[in-house]
C-alpha positions as a LaTeX table, in Angstrom:
\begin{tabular}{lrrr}
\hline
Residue & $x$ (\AA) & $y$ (\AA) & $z$ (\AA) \\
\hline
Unk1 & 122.48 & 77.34 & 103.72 \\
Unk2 & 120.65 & 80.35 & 104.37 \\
Unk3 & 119.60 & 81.09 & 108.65 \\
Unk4 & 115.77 & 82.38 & 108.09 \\
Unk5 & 114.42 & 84.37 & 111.15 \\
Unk6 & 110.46 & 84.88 & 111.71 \\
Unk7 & 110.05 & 87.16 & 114.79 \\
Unk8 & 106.69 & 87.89 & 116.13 \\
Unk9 & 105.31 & 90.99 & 114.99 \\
Unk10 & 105.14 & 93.98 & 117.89 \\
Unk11 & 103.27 & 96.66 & 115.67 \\
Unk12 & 99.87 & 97.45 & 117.94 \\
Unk13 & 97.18 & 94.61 & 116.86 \\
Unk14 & 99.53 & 93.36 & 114.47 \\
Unk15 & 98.72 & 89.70 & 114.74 \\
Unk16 & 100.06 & 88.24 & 111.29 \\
Unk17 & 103.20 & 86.65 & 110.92 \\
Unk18 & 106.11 & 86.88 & 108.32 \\
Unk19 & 105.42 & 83.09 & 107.26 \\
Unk20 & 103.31 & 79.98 & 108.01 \\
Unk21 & 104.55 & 76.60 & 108.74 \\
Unk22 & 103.57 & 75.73 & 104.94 \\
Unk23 & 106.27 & 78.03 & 103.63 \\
Unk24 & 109.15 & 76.98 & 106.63 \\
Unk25 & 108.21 & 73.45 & 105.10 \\
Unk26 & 109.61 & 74.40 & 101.78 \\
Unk27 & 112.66 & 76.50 & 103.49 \\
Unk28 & 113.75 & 73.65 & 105.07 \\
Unk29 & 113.64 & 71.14 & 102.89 \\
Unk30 & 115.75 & 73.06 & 100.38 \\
Unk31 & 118.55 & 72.85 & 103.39 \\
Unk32 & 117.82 & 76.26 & 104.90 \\
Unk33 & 117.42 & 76.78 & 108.87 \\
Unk34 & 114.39 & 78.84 & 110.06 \\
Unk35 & 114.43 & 80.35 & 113.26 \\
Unk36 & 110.76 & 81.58 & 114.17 \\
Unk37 & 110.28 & 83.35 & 117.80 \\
Unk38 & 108.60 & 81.50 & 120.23 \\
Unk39 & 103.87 & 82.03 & 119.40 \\
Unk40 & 105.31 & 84.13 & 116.36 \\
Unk41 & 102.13 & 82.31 & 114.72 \\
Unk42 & 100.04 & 82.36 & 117.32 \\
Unk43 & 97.72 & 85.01 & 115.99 \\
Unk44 & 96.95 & 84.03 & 112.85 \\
Unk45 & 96.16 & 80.42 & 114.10 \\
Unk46 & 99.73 & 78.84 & 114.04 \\
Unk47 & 101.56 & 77.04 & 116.94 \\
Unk48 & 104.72 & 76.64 & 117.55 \\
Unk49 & 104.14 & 73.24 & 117.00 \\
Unk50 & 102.82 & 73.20 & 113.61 \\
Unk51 & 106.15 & 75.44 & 112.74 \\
Unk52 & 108.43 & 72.56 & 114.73 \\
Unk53 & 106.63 & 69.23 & 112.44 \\
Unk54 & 107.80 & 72.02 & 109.34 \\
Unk55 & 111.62 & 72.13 & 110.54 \\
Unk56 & 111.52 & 75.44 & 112.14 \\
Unk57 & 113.70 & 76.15 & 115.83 \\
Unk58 & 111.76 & 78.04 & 117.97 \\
Unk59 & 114.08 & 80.46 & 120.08 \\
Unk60 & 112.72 & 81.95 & 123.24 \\
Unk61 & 113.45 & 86.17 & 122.44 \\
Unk62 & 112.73 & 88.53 & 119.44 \\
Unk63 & 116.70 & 89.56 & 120.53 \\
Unk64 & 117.43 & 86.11 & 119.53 \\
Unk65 & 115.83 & 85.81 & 116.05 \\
Unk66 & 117.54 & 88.78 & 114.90 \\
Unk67 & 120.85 & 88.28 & 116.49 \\
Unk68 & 121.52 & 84.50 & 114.56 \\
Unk69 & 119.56 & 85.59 & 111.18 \\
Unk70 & 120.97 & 86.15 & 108.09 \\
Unk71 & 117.75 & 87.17 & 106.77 \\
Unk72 & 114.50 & 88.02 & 108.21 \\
Unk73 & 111.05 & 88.03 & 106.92 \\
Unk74 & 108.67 & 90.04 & 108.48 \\
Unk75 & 104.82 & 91.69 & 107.70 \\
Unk76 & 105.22 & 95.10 & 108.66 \\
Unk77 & 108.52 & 97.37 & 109.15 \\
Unk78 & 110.43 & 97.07 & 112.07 \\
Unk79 & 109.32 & 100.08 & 114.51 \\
Unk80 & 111.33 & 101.73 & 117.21 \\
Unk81 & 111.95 & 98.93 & 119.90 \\
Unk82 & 113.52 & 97.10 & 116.63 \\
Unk83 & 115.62 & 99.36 & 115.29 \\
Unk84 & 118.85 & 98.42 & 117.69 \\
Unk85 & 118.60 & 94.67 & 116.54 \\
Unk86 & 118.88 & 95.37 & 113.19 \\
Unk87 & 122.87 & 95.03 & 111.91 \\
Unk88 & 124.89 & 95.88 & 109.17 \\
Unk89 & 124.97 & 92.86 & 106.23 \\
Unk90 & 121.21 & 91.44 & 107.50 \\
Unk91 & 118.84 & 91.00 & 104.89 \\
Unk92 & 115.31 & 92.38 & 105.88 \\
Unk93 & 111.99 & 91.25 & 103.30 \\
Unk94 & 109.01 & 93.35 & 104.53 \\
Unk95 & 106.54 & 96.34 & 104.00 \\
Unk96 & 108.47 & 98.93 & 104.47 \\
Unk97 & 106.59 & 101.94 & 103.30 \\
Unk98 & 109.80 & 104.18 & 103.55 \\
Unk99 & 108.21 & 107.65 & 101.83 \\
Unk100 & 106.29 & 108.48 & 104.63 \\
Unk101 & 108.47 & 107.32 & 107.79 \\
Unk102 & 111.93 & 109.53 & 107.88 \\
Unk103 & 112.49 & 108.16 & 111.38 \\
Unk104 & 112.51 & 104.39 & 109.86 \\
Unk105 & 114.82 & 105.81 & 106.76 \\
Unk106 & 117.36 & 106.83 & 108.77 \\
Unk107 & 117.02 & 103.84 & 111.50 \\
Unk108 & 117.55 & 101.57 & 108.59 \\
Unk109 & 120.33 & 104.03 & 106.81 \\
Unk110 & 122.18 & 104.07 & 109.86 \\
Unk111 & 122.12 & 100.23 & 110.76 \\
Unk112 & 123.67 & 99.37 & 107.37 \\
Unk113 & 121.31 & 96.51 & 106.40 \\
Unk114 & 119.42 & 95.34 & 102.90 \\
Unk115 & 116.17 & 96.32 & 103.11 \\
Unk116 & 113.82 & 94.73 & 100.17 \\
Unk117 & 110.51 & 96.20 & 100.26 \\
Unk118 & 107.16 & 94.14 & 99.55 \\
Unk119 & 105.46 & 97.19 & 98.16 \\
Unk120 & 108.00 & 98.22 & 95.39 \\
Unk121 & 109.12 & 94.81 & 93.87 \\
Unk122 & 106.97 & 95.49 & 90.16 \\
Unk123 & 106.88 & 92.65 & 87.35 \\
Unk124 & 107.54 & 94.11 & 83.77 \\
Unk125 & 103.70 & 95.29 & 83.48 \\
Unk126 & 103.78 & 97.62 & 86.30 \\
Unk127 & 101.96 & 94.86 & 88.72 \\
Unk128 & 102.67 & 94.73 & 91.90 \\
Unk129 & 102.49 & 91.27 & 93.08 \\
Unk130 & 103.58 & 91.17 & 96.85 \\
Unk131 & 101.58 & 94.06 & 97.50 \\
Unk132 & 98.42 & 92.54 & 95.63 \\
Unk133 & 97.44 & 90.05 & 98.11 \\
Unk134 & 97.30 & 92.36 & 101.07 \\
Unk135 & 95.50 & 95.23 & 99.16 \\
Unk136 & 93.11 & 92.45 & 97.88 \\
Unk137 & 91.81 & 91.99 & 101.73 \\
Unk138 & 92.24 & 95.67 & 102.26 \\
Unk139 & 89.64 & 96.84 & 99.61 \\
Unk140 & 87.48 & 94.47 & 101.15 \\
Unk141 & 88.44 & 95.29 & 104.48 \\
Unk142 & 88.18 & 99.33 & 103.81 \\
Unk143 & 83.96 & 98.54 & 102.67 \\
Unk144 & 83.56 & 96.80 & 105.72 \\
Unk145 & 84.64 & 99.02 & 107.90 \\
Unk146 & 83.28 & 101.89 & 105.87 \\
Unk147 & 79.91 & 100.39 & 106.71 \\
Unk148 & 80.27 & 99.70 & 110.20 \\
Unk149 & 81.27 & 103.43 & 111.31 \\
Unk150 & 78.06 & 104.62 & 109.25 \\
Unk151 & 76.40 & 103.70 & 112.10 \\
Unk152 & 75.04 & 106.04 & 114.25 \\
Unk153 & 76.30 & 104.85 & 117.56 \\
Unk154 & 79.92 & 104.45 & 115.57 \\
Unk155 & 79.67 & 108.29 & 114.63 \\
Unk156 & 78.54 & 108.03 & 111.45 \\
Unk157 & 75.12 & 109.10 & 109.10 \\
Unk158 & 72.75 & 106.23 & 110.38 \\
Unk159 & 72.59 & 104.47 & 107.02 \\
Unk160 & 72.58 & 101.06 & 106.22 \\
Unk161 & 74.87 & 100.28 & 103.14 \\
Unk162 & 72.93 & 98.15 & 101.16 \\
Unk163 & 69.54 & 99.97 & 101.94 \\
Unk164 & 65.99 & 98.48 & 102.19 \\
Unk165 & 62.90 & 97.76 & 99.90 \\
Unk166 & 61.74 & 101.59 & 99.69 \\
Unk167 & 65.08 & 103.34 & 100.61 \\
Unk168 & 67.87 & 103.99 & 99.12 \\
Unk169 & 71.50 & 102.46 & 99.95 \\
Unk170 & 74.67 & 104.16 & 100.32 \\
Unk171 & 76.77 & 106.20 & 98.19 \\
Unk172 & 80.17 & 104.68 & 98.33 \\
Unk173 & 82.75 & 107.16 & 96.27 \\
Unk174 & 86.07 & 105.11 & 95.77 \\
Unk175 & 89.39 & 106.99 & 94.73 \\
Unk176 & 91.96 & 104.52 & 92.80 \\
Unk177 & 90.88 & 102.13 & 90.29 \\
Unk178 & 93.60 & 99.49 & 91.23 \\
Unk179 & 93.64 & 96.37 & 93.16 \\
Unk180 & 92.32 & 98.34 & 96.22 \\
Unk181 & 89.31 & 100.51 & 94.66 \\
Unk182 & 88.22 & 97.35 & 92.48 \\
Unk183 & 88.14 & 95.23 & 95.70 \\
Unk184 & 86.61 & 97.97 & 97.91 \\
Unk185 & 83.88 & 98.88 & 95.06 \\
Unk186 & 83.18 & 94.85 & 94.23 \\
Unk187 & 82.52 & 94.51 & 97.79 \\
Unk188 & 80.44 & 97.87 & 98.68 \\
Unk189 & 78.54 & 96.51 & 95.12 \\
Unk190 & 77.56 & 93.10 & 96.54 \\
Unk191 & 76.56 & 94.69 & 99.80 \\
Unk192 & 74.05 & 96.63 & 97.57 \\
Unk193 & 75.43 & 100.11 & 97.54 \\
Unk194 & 75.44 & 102.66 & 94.80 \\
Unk195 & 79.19 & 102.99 & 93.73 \\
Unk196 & 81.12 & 105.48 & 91.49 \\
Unk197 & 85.33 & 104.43 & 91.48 \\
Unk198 & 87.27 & 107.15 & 89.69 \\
Unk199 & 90.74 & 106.87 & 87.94 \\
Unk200 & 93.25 & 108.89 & 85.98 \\
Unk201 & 93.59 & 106.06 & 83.22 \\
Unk202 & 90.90 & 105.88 & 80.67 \\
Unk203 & 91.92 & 102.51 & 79.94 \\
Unk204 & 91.71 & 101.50 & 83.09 \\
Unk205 & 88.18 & 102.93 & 83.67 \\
Unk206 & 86.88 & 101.18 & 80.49 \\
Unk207 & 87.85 & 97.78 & 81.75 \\
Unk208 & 86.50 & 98.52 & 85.35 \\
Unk209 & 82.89 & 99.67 & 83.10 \\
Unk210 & 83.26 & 96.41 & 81.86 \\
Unk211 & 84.34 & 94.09 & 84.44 \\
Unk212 & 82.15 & 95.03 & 87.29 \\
Unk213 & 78.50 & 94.74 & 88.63 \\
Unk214 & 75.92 & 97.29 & 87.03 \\
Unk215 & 75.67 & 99.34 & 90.27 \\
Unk216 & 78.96 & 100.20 & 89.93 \\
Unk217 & 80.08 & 103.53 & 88.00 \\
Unk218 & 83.18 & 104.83 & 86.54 \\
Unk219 & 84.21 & 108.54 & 86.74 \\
Unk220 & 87.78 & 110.27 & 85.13 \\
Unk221 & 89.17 & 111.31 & 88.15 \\
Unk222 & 89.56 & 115.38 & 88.56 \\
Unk223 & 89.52 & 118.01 & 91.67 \\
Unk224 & 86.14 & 119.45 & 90.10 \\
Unk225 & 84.47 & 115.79 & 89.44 \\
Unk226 & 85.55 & 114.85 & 92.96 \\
Unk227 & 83.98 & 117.83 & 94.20 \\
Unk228 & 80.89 & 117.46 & 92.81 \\
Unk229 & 80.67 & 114.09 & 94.21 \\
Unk230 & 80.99 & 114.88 & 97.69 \\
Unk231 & 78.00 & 116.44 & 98.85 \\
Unk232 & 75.86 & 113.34 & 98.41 \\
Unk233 & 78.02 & 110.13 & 99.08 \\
Unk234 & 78.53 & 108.70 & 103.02 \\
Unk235 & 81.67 & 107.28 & 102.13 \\
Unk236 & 84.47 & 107.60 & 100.85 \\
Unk237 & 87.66 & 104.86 & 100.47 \\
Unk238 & 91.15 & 106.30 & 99.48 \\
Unk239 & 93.16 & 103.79 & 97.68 \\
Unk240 & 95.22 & 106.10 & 95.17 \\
Unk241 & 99.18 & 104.36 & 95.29 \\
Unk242 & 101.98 & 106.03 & 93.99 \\
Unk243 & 104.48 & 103.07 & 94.00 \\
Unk244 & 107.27 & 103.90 & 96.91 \\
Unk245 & 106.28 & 107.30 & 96.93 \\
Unk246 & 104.26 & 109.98 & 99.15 \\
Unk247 & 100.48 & 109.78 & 98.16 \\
Unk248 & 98.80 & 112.44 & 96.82 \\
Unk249 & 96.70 & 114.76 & 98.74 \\
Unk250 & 93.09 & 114.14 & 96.76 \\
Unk251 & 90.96 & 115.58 & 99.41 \\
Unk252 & 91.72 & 118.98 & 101.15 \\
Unk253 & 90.40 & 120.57 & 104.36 \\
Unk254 & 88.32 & 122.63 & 102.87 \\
Unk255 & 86.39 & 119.87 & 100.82 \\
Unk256 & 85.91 & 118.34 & 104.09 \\
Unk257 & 82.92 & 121.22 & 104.10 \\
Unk258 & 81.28 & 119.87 & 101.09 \\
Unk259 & 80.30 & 116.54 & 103.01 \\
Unk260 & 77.49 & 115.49 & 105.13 \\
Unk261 & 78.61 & 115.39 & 108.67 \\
Unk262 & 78.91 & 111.70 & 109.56 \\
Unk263 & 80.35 & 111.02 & 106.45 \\
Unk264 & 82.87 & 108.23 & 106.67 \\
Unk265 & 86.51 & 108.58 & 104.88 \\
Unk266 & 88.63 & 105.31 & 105.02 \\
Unk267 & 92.18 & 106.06 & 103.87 \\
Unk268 & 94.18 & 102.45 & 102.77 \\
Unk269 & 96.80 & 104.74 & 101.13 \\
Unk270 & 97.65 & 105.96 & 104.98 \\
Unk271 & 100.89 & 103.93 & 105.04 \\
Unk272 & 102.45 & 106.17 & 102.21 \\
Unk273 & 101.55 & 109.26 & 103.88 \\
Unk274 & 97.16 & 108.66 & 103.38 \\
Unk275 & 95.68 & 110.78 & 100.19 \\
Unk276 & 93.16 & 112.68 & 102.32 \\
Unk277 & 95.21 & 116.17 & 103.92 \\
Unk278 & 93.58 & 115.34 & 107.64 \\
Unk279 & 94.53 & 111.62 & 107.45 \\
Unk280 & 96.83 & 110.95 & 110.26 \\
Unk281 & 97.77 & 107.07 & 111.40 \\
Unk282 & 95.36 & 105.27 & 113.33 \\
Unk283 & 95.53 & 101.73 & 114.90 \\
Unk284 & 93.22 & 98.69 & 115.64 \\
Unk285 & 92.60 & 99.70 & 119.66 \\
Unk286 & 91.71 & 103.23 & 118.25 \\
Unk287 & 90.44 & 103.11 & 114.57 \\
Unk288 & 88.55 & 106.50 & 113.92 \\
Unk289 & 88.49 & 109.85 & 115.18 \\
Unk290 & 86.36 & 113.02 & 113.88 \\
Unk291 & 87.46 & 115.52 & 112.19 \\
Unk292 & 84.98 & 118.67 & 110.84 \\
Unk293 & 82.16 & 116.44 & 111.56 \\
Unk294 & 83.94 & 114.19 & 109.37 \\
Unk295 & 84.62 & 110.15 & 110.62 \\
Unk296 & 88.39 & 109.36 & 109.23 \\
Unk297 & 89.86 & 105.56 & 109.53 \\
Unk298 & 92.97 & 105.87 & 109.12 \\
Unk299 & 94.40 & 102.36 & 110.14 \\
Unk300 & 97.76 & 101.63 & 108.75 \\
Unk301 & 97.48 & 97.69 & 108.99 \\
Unk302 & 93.94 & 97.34 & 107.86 \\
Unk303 & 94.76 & 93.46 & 106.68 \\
Unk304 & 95.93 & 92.73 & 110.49 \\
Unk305 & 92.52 & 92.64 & 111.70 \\
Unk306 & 91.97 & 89.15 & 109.52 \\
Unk307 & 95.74 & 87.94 & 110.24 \\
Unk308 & 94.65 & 83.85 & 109.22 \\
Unk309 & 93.69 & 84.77 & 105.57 \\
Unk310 & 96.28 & 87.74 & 105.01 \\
Unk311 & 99.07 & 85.40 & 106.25 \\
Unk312 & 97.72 & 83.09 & 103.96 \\
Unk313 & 97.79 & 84.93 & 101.24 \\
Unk314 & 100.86 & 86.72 & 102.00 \\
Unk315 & 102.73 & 83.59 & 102.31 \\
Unk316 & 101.62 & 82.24 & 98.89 \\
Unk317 & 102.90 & 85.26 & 97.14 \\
Unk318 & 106.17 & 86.01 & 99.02 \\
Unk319 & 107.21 & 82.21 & 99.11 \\
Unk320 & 108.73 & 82.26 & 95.74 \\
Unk321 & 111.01 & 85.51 & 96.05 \\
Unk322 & 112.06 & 84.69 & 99.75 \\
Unk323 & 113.19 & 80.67 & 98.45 \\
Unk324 & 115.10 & 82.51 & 95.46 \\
Unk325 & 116.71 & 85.04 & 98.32 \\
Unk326 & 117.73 & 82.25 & 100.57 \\
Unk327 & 119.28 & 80.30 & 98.10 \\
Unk328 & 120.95 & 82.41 & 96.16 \\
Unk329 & 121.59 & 85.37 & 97.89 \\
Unk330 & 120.28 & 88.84 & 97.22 \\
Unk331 & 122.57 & 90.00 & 95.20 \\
Unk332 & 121.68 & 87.19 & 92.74 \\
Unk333 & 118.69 & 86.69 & 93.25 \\
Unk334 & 117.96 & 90.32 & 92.35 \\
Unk335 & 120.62 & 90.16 & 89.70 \\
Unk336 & 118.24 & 87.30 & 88.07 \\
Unk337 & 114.98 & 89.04 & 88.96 \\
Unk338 & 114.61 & 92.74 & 87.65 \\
Unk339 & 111.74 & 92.62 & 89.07 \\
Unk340 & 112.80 & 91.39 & 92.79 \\
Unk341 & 115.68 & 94.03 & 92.23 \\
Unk342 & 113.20 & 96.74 & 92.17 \\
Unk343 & 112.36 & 95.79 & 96.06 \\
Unk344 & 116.14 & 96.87 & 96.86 \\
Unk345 & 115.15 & 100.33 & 98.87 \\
Unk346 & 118.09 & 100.81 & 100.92 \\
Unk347 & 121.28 & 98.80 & 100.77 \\
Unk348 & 124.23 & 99.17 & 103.59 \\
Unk349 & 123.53 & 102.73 & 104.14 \\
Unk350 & 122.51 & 104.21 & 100.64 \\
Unk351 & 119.33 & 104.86 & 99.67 \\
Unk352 & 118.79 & 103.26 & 95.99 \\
Unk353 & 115.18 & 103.86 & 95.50 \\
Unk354 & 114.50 & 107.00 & 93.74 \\
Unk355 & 111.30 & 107.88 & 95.17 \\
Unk356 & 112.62 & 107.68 & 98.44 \\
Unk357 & 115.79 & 109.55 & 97.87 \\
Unk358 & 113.52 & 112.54 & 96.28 \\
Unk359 & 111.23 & 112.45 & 99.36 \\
Unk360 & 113.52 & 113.19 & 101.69 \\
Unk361 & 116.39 & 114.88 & 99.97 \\
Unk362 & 118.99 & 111.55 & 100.51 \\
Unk363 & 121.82 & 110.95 & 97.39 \\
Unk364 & 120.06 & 108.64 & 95.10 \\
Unk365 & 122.86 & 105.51 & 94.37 \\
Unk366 & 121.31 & 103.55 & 91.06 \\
Unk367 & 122.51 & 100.14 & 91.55 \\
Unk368 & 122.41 & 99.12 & 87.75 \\
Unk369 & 125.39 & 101.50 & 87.51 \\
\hline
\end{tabular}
């Protein structure tokens, strides 16, 4: 028997939880204890109640969830207030996000727990299915937004996305052809905007040609073809992801010159580090700020804002791995899974994620040796 510990997330806005009462159901009835803290659920439209009829204990105290779990599942990394509760042996399943937050490295380094990262667990085929879900509703998200602070009043251009009979819609410019910039571009596409989505991968650019609406186009990604697309698009969406590593810088200061002022930049990539050089982390209570005449969102838990359907959808994809976890164990769980094992970002102390080593100078330790 494995003791499972939800606490309630304490990230600002944060209001999704690290399970719903649907996956507790199947925890339990494989003989595993789940501890959730007390309206853990709340914001994403789960009582404690519906977590009690699954077999979860509800204790009173985030202090109490971590101090009788063997293994916690969470949404987001644990931030400062958290750090302390963390303890050597524990087993923590998250987004961690470690390239860009050297404070939270060396929190987690020091505390001497397993930390298995959402974002870096890869099947054979270089997908990345725990992070899929999430940047499914952040594409969408990231259009949505987009479109709302191109408003006027919001700081932006004064254009409507989709247009009107006689005038023209908005040019939405998306960087990253992957499960991000397909969602974001789908989206700004059915809202009627022109799109262009740009990618290093010609393959990958070929099946986007293919694959989506007519209004949207493809473009091989470059500094110069960039460039020459930003003097006449209103905004821009960021969703370039280097997998546990720091994200490139694709737009510079300077290009920031080349845009329209009220242009609109919405970076998803901000939690590893953003790939625009003035992105700097932003939250729900204060989403935007302006920057060269420039609007930048820059929120690093875009998803949060529709906590019902990203726990949902969360849930269904982490259920598997966290069942396999609790009943096994991570060491053989991961020992069964190569691709679970490739979640393993630090383990008591050592960093043994390469990506994460080489960002901040750490000893690499490769666990298959």
């Amino acid at each position: 028997m494995c003791k499972v510990g939800i606490p309630k997330e304490i990230k600002n806005n944060e209001s999704r939880v690290g399970m719903t009462p649907a996956g507790v159901a199947e925890l339990t009835r494989r003989g595993h204890e789940v501890l959730v803290q007390h309206t853990a659920g709340e914001g994403s439209g789960f009582s404690d109640d519906d977590y009690v009829k699954a077999g979860a204990t509800i204790l009173p105290a985030i202090e109490d969830v971590y101090r009788e779990a063997e293994m916690i599942v969470k949404v987001k990394e644990p931030i400062e207030p958290e750090y302390a509760l963390v303890r050597k042996g524990q087993l923590l399943f998250t987004y961690f996000h470690f390239a860009c937050e050297k404070e939270l490295t060396d929190a987690m380094l020091k505390s001497g727990a397993v930390c298995l990262a959402y974002e870096t667990v890869q099947l054979p085929n270089g997908s990345l299915p725990l992070l899929q879900p999430m940047s499914e509703v952040a594409g969408r998200m990231a259009t949505l937004n987009g479109a709302y602070y191109l408003q006027k009043t919001k700081g932006g251009k004064g254009k409507l996305i989709s247009g009107v009979p006689g005038v023209s819609p908005a040019r939405v410019l998306v960087l990253g052809g992957g499960v991000v910039g397909e969602a974001a571009a789908r989206m700004a596409a059915g809202m009627g905007a022109e799109v262009t989505i740009t990618d290093v991968s010609l393959p990958r650019l070929r099946q986007l040609d293919l694959e989506t609406p007519a209004n949207v186009h493809t473009l091989y990604s470059s500094e110069h073809n960039i460039r020459k697309q930003l003097p006449q698009v209103d905004i821009v969406i960021g969703s370039v992801l280097v997998p546990g590593d720091k994200t490139p810088h694709l737009i510079t200061r300077d290009m920031l010159k080349l845009m329209e002022p009220g242009t609109v930049l919405v970076d998803v990539a901000i939690d590893q580090g953003g790939c625009f050089e003035t992105s700097r982390p932003t939250t729900h209570s204060q989403p935007v700020y302006t920057e060269e005449g420039i609007v930048h969102y820059c929120v690093a838990n875009i998803p949060g804002a529709v906590p019902n359907t990203s726990t949902l959808a969360l849930t269904n994809a982490t259920l598997s791995y966290a069942v396999a976890l609790a009943d096994k164990g991570w060491r053989q769980a991961c020992n069964d899974d190569p691709a679970l094992a490739k979640g393993l970002n630090i383990v008591e102390g050592k960093v043994v994620y390469k990506a994460v080593a080489d960002v901040f100078g750490l000893p690499f330790h490769d666990l298959s040796l």
